[in-house]
N, CA, C and O of each residue as an XYZ file, in Angstrom:
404
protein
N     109.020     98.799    140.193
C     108.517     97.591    140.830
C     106.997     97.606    140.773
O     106.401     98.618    141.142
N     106.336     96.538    140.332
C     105.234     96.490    140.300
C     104.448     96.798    141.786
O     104.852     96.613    142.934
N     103.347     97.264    141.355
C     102.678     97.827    143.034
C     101.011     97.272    142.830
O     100.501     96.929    141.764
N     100.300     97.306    144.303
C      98.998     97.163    144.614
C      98.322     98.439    145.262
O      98.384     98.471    146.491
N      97.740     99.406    144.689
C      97.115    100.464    145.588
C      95.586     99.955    145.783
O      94.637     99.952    144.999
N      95.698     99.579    146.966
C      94.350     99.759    147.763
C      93.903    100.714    148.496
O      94.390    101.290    149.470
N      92.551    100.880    147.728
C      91.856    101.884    148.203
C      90.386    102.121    149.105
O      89.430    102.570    148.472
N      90.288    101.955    149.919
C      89.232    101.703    150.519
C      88.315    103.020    151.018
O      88.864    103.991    151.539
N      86.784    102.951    150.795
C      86.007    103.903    150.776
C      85.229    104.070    152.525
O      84.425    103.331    153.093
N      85.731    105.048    152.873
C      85.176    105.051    154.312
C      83.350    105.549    154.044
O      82.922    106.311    153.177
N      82.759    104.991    154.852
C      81.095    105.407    154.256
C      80.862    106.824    156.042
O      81.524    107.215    157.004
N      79.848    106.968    155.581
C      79.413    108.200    156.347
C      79.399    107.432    157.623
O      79.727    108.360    158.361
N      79.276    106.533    158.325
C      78.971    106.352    159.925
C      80.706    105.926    159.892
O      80.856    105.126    160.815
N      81.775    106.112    159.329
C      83.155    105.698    159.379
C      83.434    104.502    159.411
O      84.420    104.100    160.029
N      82.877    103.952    158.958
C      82.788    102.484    158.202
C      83.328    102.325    157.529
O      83.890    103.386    157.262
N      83.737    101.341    156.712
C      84.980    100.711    155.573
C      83.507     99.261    155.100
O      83.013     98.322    155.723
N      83.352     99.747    153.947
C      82.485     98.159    153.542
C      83.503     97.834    151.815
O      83.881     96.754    151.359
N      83.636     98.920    151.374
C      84.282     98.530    149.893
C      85.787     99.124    149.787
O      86.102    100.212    150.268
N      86.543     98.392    149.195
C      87.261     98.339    148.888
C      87.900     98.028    147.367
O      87.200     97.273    146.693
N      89.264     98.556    146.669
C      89.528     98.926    145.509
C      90.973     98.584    145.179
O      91.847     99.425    145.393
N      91.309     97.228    144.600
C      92.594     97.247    144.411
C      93.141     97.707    143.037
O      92.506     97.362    142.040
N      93.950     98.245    142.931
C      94.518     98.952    141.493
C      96.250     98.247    141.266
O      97.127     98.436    142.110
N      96.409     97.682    140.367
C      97.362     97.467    140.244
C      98.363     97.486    138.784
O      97.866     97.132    137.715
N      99.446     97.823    138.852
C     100.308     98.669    137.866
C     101.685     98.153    137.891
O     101.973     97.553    138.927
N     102.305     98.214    137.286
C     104.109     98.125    136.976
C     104.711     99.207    137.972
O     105.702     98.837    138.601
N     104.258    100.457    138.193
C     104.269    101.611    139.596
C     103.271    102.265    140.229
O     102.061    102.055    140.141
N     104.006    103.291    141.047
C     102.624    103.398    141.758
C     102.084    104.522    141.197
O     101.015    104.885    141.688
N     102.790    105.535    139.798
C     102.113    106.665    139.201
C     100.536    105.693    138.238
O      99.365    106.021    138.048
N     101.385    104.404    137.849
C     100.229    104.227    136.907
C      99.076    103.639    137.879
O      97.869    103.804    137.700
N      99.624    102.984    138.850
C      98.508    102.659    139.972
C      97.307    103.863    140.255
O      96.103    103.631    140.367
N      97.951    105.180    140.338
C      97.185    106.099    140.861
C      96.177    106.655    139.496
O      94.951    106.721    139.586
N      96.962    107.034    138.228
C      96.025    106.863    136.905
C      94.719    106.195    137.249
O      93.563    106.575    137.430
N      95.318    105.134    137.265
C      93.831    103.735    136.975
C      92.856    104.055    138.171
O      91.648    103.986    137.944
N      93.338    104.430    139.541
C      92.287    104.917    140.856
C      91.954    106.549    140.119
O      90.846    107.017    140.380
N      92.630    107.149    139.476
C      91.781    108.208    139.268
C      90.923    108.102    138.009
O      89.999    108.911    138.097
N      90.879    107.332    136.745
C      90.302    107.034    135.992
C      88.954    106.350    136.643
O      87.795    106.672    136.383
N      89.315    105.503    137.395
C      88.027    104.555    137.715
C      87.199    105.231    138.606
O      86.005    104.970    138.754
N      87.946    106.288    139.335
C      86.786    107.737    140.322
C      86.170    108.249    139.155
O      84.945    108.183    139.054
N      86.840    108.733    138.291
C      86.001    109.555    137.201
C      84.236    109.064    136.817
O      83.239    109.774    136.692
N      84.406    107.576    136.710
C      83.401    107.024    136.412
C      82.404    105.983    137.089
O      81.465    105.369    136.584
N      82.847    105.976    138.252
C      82.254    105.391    139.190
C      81.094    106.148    140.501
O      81.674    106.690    141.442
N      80.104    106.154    140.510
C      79.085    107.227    140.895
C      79.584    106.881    142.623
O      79.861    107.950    143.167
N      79.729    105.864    143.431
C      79.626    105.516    144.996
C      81.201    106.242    144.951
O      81.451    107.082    145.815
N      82.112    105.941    144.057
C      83.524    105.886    144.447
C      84.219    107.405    144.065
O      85.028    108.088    144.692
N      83.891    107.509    143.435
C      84.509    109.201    142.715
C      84.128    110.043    143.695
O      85.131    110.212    144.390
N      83.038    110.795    144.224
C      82.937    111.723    145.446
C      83.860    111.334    146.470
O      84.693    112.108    146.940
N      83.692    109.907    146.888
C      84.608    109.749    148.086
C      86.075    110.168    147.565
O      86.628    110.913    148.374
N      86.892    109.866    146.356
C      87.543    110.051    146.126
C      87.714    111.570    145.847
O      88.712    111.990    146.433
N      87.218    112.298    145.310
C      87.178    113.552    145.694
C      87.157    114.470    146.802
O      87.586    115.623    146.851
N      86.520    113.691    147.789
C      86.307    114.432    148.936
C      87.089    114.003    150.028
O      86.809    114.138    151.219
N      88.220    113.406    149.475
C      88.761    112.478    150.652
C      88.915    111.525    151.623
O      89.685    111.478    152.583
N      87.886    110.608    151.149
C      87.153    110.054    151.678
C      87.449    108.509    152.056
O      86.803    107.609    152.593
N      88.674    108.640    151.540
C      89.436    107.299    151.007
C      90.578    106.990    152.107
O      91.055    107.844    152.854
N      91.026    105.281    152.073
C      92.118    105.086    152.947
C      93.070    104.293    151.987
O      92.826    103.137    151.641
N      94.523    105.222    151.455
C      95.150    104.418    150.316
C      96.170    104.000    151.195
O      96.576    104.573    152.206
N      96.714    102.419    150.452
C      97.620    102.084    150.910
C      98.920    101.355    150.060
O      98.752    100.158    150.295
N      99.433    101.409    149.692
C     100.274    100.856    148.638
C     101.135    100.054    148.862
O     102.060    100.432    149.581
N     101.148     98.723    148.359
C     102.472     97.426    148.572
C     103.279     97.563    147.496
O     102.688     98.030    146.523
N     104.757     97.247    147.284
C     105.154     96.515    146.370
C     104.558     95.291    145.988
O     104.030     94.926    147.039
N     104.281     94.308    145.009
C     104.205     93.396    144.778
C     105.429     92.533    143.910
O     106.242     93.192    143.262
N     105.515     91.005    143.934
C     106.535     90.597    143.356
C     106.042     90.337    141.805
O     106.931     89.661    141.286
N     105.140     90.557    140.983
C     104.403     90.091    139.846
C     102.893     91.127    139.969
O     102.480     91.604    141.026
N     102.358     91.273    138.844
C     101.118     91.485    138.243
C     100.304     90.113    137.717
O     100.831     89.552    136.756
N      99.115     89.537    138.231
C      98.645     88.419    137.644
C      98.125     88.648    136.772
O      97.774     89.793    136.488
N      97.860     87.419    135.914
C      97.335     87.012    134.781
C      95.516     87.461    135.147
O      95.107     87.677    136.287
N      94.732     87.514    134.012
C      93.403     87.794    134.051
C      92.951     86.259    134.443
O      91.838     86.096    133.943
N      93.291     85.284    135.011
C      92.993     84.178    135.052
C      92.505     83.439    136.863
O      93.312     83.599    137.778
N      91.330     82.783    137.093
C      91.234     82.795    138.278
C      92.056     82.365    139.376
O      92.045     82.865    140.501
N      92.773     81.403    138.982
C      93.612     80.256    139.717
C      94.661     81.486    140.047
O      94.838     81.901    141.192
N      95.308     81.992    138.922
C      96.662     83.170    138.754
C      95.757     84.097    139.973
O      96.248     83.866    141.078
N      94.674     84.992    140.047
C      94.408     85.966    141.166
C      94.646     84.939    142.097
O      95.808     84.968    142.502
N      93.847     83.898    142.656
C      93.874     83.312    143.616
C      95.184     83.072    144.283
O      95.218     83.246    145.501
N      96.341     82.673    143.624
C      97.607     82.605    143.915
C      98.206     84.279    144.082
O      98.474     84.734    145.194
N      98.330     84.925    143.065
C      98.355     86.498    143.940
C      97.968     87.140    145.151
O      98.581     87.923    145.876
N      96.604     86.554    145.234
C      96.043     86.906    146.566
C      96.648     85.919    147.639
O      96.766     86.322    148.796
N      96.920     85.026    147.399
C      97.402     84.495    148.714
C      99.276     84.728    148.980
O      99.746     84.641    150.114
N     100.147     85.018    147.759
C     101.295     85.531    148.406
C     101.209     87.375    148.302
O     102.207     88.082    148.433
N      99.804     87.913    148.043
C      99.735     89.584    148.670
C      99.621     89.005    150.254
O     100.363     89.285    151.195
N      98.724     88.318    150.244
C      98.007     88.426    151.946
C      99.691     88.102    153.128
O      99.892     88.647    154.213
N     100.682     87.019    152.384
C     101.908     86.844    152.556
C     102.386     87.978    153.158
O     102.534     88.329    154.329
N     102.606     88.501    152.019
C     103.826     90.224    152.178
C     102.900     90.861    153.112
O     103.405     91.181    154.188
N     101.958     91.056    152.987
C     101.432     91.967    153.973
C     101.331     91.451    155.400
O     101.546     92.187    156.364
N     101.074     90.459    155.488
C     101.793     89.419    156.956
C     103.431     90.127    156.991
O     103.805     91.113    157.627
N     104.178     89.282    156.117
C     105.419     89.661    156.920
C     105.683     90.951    156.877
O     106.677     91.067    157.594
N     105.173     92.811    156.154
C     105.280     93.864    156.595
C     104.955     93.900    157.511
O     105.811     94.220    158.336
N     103.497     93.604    158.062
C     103.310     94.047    159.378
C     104.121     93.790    160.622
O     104.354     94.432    161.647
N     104.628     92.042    159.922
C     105.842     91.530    161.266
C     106.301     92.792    161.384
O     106.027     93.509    162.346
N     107.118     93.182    160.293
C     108.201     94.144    159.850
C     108.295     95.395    161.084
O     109.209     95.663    161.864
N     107.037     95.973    160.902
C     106.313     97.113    161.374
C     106.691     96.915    162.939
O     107.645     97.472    163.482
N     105.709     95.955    163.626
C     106.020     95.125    164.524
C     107.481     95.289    165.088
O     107.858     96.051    165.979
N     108.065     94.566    164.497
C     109.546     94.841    165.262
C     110.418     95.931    165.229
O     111.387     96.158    165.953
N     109.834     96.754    164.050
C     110.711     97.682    164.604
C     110.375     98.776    165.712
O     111.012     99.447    166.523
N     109.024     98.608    165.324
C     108.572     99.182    166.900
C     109.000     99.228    168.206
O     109.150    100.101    169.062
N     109.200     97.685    168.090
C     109.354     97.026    169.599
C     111.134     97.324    169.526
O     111.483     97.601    170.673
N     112.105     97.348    168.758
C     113.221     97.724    168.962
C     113.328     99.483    169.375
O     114.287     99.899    170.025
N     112.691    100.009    169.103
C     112.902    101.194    169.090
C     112.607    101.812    170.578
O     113.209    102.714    171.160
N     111.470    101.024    171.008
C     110.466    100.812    172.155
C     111.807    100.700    173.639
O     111.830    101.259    174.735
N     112.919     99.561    172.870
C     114.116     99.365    173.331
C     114.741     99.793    173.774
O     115.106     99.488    174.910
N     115.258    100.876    172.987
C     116.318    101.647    172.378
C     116.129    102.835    172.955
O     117.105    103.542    173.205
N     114.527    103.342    173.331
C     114.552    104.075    174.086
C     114.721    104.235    176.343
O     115.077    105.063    177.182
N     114.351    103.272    176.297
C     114.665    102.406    177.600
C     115.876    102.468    178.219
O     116.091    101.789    179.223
């Protein structure tokens, strides 16, 4: 299943300003392309080396086209799924929250 690894670079006061989406047919080639692009990236590679990073990985339903309109529409049914995971997250919390009660 195609995937989105985002990777976001925590800066020294524990801050989050940049962020890194990688995206692949899975999440081995997802992680390739984040370790290829550390290799050569001077701000991003240490953090990535040093741990410095906050990864997070979606399924996605498609890989877009190199085309703007095509990201723009990706980005707005990623921002989707990641809405309804969090519902997701969300309730099962609150059932469990339940369940223990």
């Amino acid at each position: 299943m195609p995937v989105a690894l985002v990777s976001w670079k925590k800066d020294s006061d524990g801050r989050v300003r940049v962020g890194h989406i990688f995206l692949a047919p899975n999440i081995q080639e997802a992680e390739e392309l984040k370790a290829k692009h550390a290799g050569g990236c001077k701000a991003y590679g240490p953090a990535v080396e040093a741990g410095e990073t906050i990864d997070l990985d979606y399924d996605v339903d498609y890989l877009p086209e190199a085309e703007e309109e095509d990201l723009a529409e990706f980005l707005e049914s990623f921002g989707a799924a990641y809405d309804e995971e969090e519902g997701s997250e969300e309730e099962e919390e609150q059932e469990e929250e339940g369940a223990a009660s």
